[in-house]
C-alpha positions as CSV (number, residue, x, y, z in Angstrom):
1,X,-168.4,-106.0,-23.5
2,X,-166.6,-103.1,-23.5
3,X,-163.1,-104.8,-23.8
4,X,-164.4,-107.0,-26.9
5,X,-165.8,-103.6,-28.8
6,X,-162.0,-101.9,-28.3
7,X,-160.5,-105.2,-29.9
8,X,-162.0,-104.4,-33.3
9,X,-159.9,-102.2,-35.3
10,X,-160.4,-98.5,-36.4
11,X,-158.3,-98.4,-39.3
12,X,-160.2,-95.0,-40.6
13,X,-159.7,-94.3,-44.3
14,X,-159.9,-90.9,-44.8
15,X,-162.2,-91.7,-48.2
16,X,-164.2,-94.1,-46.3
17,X,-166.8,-92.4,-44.2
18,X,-167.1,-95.4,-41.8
19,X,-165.3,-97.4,-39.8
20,X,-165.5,-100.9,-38.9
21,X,-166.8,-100.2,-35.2
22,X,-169.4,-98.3,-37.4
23,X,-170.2,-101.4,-39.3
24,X,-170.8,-103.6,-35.9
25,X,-173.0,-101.3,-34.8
26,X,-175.5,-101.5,-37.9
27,X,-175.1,-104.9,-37.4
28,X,-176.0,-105.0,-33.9
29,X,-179.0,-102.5,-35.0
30,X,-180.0,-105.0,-37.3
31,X,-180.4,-107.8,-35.4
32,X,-182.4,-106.4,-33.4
33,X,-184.8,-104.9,-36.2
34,X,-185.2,-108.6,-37.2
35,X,-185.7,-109.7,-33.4
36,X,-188.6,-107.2,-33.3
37,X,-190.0,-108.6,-36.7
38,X,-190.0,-112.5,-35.6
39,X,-191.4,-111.5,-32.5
40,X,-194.4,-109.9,-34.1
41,X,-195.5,-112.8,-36.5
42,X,-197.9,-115.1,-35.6
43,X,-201.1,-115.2,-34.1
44,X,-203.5,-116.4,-37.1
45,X,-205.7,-119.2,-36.6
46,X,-206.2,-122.1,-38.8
47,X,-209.1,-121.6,-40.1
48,X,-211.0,-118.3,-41.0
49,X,-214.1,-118.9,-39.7
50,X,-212.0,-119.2,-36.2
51,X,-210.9,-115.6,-34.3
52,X,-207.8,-115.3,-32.3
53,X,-207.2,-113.3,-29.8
54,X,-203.6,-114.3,-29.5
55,X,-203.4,-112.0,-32.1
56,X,-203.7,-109.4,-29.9
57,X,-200.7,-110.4,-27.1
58,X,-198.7,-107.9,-25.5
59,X,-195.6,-109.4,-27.5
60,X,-197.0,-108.6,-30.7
61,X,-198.8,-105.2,-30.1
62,X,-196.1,-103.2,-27.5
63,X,-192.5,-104.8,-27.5
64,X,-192.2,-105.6,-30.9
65,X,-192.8,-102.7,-32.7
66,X,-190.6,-100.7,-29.8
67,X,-187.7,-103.0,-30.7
68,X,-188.1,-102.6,-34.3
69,X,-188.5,-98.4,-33.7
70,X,-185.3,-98.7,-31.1
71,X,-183.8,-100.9,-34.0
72,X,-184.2,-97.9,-36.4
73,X,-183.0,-95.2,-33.9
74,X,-179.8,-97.5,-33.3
75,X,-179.1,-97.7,-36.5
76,X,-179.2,-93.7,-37.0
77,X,-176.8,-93.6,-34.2
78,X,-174.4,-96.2,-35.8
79,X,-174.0,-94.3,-39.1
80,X,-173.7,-90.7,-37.0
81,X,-171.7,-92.0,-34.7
82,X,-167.8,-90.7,-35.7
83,X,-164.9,-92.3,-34.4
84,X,-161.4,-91.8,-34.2
C-alpha cells in the first residue's frame, strides 16, 4: 500500500496549499464517511403499527457512527497533513 501511495505525485505549488497525496486522503476519508452512513440506514418496518427492533442492531447504533466520527477525524488529518 505504501509503494502505491509514493507513486502519486507531489508536484507542490507553492500557491496551492495542497497536494495531490492531500487530495487522496480526503478522498479515502470520504469514503469512509459514506461507508458509515449506508451502514446506518435501515431498520424501519413496513408498516407503522409494526416495531422493529432491528432498528436497534449493533451495526447501526456503535460502528457506524464511529466510522462516520473516524471519517471526520481523517479527513482533519488529510487537510493538516503537509508534505514535501
Amino acid at each position: 500500500m505504501k509503494n502505491l501511495f509514493d507513486k502519486i505525485p507531489t508536484t507542490n505549488d507553492e500557491k496551492m496549499p495542497l497536494t495531490m497525496k492531500n487530495y487522496v486522503l480526503l478522498l479515502a476519508g470520504f469514503v469512509v464517511i459514506i461507508l458509515g452512513f449506508v451502514l446506518m440506514a435501515g431498520g424501519g418496518s413496513e408498516s407503522p403499527s409494526e416495531f422493529n427492533y432491528e432498528m436497534f442492531s449493533w451495526r447501526r447504533i456503535t460502528l457506524a457512527p464511529i466510522l462516520v466520527i473516524a471519517g471526520f477525524a481523517f479527513e482533519i488529518y488529510a487537510i493538516l497533513k503537509r508534505f514535501k
